[in-house]
Every structure is written in C-alpha cells, then in structure tokens.
LUMLUMDREN-2810 file (N, C-alpha, C; in Angstrom, 1 decimal):
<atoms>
<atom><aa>X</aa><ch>A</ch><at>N</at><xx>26.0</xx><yy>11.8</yy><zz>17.8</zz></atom>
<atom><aa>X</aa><ch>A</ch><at>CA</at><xx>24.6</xx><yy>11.9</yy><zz>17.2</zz></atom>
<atom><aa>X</aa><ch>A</ch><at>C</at><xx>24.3</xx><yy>13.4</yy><zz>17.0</zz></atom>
<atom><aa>X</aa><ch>A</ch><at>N</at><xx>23.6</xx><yy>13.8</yy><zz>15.8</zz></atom>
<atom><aa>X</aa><ch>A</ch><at>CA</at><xx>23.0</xx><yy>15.0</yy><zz>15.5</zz></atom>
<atom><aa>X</aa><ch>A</ch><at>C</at><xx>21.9</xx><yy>15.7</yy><zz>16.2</zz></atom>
<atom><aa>X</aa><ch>A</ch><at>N</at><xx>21.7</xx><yy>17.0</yy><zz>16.3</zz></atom>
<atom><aa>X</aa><ch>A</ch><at>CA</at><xx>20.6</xx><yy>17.4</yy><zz>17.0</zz></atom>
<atom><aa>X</aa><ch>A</ch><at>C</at><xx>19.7</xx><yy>16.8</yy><zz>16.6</zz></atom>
<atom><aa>X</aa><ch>A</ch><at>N</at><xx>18.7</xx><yy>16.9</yy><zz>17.1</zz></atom>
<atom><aa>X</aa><ch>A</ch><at>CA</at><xx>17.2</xx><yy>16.6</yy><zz>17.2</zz></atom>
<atom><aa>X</aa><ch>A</ch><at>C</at><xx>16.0</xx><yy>17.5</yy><zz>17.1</zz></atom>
<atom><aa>X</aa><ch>A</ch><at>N</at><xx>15.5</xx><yy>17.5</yy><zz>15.9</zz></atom>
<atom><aa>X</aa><ch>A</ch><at>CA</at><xx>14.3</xx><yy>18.5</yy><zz>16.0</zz></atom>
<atom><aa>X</aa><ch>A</ch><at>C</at><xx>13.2</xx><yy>17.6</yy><zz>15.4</zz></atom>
<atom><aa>X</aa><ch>A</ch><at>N</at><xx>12.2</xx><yy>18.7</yy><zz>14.9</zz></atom>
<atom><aa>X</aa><ch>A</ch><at>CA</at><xx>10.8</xx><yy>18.2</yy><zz>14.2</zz></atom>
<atom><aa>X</aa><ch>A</ch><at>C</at><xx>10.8</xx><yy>19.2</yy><zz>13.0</zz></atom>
<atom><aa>X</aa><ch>A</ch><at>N</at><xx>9.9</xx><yy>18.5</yy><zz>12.2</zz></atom>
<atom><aa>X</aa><ch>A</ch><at>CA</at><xx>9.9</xx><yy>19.5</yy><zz>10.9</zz></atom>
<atom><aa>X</aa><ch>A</ch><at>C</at><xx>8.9</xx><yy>20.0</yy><zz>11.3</zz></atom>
<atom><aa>X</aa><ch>A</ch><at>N</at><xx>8.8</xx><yy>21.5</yy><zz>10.6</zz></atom>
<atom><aa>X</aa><ch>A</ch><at>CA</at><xx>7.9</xx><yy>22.4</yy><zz>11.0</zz></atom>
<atom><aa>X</aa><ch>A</ch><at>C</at><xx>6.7</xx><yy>22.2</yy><zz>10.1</zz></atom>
<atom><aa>X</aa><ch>A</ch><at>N</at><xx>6.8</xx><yy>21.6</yy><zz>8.9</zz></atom>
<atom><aa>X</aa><ch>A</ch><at>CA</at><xx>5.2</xx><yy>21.2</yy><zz>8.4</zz></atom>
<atom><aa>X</aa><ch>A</ch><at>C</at><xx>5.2</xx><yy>20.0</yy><zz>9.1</zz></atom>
<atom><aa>X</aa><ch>A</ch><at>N</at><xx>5.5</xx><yy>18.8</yy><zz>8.6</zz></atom>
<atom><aa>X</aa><ch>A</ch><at>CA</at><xx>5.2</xx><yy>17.4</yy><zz>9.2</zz></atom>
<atom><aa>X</aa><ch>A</ch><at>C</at><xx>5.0</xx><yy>16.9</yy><zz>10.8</zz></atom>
<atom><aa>X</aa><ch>A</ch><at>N</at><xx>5.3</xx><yy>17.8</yy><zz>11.1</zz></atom>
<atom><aa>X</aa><ch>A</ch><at>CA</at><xx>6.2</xx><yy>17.6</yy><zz>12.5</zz></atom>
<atom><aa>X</aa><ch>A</ch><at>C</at><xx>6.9</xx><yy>15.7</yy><zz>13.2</zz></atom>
<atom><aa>X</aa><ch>A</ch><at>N</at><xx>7.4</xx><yy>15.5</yy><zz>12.1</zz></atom>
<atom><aa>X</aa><ch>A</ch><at>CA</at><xx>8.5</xx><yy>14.5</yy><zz>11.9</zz></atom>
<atom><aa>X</aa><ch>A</ch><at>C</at><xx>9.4</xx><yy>14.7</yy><zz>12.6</zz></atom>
<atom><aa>X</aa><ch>A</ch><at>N</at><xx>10.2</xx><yy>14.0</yy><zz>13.4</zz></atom>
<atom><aa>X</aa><ch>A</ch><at>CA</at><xx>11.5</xx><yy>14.1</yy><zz>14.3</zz></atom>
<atom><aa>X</aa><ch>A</ch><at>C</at><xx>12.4</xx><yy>13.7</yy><zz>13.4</zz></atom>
<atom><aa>X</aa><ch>A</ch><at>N</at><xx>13.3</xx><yy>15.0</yy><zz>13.0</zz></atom>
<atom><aa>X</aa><ch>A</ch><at>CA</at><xx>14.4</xx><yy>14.6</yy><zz>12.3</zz></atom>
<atom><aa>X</aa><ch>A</ch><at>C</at><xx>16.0</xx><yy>14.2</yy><zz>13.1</zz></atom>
<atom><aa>X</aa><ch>A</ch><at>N</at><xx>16.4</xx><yy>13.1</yy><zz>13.0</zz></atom>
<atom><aa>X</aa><ch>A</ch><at>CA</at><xx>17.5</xx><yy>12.8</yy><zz>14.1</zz></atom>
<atom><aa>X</aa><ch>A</ch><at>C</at><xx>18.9</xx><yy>12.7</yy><zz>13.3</zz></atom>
<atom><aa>X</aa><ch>A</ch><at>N</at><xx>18.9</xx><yy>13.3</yy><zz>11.9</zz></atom>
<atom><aa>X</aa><ch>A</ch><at>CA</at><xx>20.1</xx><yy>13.7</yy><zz>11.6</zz></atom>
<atom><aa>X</aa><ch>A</ch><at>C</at><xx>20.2</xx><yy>15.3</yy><zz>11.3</zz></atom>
<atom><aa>X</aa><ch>A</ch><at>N</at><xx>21.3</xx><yy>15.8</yy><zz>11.5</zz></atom>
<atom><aa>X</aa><ch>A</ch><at>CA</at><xx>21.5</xx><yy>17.4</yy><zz>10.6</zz></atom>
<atom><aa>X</aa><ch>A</ch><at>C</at><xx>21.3</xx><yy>17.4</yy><zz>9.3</zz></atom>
<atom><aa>X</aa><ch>A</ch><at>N</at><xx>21.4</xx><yy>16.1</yy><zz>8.9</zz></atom>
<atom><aa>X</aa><ch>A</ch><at>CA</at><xx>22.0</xx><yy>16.2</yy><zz>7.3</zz></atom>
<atom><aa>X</aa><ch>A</ch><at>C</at><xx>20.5</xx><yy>15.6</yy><zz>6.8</zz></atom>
<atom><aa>X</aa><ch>A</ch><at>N</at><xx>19.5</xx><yy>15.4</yy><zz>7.5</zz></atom>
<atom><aa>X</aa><ch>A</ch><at>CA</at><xx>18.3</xx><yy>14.9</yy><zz>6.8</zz></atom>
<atom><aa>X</aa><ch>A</ch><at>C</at><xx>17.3</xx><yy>16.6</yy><zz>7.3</zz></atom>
<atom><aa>X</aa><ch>A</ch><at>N</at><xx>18.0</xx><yy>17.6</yy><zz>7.7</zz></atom>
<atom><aa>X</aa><ch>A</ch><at>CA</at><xx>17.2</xx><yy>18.9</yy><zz>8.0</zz></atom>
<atom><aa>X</aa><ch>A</ch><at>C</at><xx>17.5</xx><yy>19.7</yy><zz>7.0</zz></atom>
<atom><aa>X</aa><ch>A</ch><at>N</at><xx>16.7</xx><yy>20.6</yy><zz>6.7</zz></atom>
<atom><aa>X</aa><ch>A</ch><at>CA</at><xx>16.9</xx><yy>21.2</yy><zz>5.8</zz></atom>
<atom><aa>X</aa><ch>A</ch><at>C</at><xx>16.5</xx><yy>22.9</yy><zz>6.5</zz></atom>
<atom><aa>X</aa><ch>A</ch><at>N</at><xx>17.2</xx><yy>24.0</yy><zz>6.7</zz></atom>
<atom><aa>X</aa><ch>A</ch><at>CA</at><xx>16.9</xx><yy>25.5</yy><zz>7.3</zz></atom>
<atom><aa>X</aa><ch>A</ch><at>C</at><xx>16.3</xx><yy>26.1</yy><zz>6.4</zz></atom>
<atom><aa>X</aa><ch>A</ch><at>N</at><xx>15.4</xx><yy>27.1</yy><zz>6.4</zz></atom>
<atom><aa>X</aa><ch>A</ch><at>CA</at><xx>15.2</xx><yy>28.1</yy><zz>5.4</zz></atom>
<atom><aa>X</aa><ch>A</ch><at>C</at><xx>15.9</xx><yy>29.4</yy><zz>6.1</zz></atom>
<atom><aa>X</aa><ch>A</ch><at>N</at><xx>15.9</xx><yy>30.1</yy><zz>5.5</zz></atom>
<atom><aa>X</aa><ch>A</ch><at>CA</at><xx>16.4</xx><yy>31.6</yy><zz>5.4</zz></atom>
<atom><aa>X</aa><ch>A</ch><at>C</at><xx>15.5</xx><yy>32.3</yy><zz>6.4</zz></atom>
<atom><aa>X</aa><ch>A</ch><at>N</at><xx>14.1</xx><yy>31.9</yy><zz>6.4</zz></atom>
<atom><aa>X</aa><ch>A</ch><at>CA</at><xx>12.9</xx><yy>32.4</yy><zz>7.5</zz></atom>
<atom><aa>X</aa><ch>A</ch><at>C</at><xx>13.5</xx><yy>31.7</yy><zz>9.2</zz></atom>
<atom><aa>X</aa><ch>A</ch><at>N</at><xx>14.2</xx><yy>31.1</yy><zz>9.2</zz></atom>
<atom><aa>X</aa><ch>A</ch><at>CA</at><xx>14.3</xx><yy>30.2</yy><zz>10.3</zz></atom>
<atom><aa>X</aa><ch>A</ch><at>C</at><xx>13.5</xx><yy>28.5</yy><zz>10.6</zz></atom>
<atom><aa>X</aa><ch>A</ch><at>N</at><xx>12.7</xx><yy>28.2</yy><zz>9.7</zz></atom>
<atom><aa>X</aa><ch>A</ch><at>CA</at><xx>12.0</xx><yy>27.0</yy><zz>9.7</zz></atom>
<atom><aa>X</aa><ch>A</ch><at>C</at><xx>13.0</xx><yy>26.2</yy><zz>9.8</zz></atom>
<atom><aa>X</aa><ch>A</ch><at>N</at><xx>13.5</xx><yy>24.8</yy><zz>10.7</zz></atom>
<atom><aa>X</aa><ch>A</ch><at>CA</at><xx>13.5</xx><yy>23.6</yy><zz>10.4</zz></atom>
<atom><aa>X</aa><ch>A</ch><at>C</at><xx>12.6</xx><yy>22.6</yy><zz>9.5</zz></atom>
<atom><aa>X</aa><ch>A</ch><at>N</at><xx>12.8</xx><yy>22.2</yy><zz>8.7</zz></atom>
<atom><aa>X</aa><ch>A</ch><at>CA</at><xx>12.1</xx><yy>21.1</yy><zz>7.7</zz></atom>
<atom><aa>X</aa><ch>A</ch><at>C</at><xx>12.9</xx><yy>19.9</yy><zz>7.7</zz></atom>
<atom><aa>X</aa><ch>A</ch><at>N</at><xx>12.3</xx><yy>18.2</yy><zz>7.6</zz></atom>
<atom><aa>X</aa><ch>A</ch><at>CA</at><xx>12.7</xx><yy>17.6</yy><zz>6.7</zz></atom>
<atom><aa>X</aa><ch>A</ch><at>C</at><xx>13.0</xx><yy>18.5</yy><zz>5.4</zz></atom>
<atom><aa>X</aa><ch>A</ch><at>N</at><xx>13.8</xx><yy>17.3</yy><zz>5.1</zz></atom>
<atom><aa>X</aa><ch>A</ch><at>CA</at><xx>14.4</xx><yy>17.5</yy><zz>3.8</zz></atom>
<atom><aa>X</aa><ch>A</ch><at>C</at><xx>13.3</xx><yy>17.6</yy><zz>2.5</zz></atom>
<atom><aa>X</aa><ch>A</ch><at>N</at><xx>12.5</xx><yy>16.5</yy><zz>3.0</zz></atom>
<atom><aa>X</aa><ch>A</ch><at>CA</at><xx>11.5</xx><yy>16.1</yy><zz>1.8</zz></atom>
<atom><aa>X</aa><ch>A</ch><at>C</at><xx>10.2</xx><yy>17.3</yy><zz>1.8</zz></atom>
<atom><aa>X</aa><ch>A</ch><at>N</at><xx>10.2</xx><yy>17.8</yy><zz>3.0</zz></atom>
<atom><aa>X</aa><ch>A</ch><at>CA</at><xx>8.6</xx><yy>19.1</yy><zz>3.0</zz></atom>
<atom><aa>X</aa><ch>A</ch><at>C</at><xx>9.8</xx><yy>20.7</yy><zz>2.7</zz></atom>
<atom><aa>X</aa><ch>A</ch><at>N</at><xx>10.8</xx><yy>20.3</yy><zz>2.5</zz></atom>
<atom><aa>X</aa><ch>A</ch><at>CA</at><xx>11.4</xx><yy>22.0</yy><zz>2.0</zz></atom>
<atom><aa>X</aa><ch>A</ch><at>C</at><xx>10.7</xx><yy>22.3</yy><zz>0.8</zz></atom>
<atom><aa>X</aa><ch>A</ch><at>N</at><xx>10.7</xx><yy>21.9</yy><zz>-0.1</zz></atom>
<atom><aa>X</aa><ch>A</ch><at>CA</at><xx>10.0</xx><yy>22.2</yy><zz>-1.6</zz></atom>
<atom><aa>X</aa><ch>A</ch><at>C</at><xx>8.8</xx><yy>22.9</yy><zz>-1.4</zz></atom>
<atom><aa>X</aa><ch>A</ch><at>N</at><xx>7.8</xx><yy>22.3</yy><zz>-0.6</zz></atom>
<atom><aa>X</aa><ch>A</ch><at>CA</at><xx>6.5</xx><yy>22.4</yy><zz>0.0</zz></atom>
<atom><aa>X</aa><ch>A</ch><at>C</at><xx>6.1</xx><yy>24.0</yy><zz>0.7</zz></atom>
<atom><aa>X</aa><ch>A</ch><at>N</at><xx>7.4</xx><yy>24.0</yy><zz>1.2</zz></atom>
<atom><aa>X</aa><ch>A</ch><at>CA</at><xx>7.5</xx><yy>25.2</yy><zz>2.3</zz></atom>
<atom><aa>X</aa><ch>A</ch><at>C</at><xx>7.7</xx><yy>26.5</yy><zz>1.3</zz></atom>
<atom><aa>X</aa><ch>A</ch><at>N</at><xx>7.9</xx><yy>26.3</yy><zz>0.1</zz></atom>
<atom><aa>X</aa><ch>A</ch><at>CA</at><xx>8.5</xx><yy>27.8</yy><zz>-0.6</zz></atom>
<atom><aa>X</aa><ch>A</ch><at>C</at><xx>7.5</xx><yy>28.8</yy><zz>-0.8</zz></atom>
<atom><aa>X</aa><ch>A</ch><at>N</at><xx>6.3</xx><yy>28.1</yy><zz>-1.2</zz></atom>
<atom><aa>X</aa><ch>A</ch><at>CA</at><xx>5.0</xx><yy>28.8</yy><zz>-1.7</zz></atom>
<atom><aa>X</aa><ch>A</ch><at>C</at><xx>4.0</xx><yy>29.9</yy><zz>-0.8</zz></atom>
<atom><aa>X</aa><ch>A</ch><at>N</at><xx>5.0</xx><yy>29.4</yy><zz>1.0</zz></atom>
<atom><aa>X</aa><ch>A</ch><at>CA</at><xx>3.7</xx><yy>29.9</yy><zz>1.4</zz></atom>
<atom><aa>X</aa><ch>A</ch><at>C</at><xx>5.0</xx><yy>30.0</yy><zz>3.0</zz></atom>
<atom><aa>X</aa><ch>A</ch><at>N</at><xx>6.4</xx><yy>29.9</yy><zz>2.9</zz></atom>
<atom><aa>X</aa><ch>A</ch><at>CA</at><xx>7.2</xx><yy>31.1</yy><zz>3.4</zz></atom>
<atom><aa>X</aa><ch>A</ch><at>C</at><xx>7.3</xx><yy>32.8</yy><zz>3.9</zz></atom>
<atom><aa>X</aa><ch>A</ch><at>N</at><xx>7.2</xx><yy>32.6</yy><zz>5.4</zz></atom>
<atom><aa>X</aa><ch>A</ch><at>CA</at><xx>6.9</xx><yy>34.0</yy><zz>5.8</zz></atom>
<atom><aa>X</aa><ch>A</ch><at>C</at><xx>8.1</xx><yy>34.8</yy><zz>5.3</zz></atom>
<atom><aa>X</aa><ch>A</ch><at>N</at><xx>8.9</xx><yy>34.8</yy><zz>4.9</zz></atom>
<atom><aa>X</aa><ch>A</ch><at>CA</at><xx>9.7</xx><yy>35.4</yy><zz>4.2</zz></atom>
<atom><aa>X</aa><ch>A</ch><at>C</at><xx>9.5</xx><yy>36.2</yy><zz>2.8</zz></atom>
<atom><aa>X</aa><ch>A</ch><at>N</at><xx>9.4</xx><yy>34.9</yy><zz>1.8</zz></atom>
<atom><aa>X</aa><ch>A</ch><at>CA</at><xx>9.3</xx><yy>35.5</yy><zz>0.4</zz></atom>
<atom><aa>X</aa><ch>A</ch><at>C</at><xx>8.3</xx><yy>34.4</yy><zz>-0.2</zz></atom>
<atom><aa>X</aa><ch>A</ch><at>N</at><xx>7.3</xx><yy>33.7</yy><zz>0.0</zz></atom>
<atom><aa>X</aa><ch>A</ch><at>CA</at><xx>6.6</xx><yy>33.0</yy><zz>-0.2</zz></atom>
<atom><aa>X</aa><ch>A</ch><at>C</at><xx>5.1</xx><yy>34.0</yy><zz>-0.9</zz></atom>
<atom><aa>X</aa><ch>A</ch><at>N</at><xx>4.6</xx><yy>33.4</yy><zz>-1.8</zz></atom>
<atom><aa>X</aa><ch>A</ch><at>CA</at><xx>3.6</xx><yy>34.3</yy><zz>-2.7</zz></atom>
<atom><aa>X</aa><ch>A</ch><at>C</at><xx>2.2</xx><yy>34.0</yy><zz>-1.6</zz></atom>
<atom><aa>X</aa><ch>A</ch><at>N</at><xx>2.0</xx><yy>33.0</yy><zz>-0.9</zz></atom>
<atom><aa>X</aa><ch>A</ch><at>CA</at><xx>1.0</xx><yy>33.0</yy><zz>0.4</zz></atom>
<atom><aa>X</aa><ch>A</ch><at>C</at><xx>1.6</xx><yy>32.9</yy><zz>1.7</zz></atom>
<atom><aa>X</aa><ch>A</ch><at>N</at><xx>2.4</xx><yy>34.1</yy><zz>1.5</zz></atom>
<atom><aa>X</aa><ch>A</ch><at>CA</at><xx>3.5</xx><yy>34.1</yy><zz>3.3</zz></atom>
<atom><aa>X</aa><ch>A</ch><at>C</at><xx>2.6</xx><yy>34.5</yy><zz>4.6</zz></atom>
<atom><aa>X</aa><ch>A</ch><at>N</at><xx>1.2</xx><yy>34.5</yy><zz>4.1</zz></atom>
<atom><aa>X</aa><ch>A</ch><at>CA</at><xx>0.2</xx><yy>35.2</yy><zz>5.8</zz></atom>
<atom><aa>X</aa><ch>A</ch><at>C</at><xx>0.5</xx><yy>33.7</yy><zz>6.2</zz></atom>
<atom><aa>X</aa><ch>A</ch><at>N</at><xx>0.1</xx><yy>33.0</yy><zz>5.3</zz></atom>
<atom><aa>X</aa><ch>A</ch><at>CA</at><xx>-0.4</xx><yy>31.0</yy><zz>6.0</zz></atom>
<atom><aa>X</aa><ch>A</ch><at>C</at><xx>1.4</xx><yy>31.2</yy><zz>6.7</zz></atom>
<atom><aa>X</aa><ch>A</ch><at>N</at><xx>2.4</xx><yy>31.1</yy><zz>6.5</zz></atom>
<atom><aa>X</aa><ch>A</ch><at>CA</at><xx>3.3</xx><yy>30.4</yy><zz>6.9</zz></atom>
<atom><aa>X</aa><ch>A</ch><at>C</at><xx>3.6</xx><yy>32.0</yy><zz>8.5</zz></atom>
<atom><aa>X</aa><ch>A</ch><at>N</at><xx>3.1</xx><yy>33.2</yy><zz>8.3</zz></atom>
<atom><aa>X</aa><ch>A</ch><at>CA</at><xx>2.9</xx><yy>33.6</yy><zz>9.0</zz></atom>
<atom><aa>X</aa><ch>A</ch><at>C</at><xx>2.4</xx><yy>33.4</yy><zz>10.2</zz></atom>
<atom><aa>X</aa><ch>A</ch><at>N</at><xx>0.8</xx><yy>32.9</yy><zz>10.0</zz></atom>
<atom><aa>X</aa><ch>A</ch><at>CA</at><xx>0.1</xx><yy>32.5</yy><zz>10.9</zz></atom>
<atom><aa>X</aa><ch>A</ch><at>C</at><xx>0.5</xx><yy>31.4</yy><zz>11.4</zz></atom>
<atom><aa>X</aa><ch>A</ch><at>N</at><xx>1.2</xx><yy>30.2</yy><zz>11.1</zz></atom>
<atom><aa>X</aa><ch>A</ch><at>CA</at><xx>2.6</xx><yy>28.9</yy><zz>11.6</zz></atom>
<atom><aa>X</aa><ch>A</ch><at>C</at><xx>3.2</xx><yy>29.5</yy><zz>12.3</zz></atom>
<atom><aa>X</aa><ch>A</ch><at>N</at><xx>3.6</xx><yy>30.5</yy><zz>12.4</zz></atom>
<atom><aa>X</aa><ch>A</ch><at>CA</at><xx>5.0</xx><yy>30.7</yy><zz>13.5</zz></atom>
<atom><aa>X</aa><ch>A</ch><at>C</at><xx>4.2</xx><yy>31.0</yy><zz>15.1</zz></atom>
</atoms>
C-alpha cells in the first residue's frame, strides 16, 4: 500500500502515490486541486502571500 497523506487544499486523504500530485513548493495535493494550487503557490504563484499564509 502507498503512503498516506491529505491534500493540502482539500484536505482529502489521498491513499495512493499515484493519485498525489508534489509541487516544487513542497505541497502534497490530490491530483484534481493541483491546477487550483498554481495561482496562489508560495513559490511562483501571482497570489503566493495566500498560499504563504497556508503553510
């Protein structure tokens, strides 16, 4: 069995590796909230304070 996390928007328990998706910032996501996550990524996101203030 695959690790076990939560997505960091949804906070959905993801119980495969292959249904997680990493960002480059460190985020765990479902697969389906990565899209979601680009706009507002403390990394390189155009509203990175919001994903800022998440961690």
């Amino acid at each position: 069995m695959g690790a076990r996390s939560r997505c960091k928007l949804c906070q959905r328990q993801i119980d495969r590796a292959g249904h997680q998706v990493r960002c480059e910032c460190g985020w765990v996501m479902d697969e389906r909230c990565d899209e979601n996550h680009h706009s507002w990524c403390p990394k390189h996101g155009d509203d990175r304070w919001v994903g800022a203030v998440e961690l």
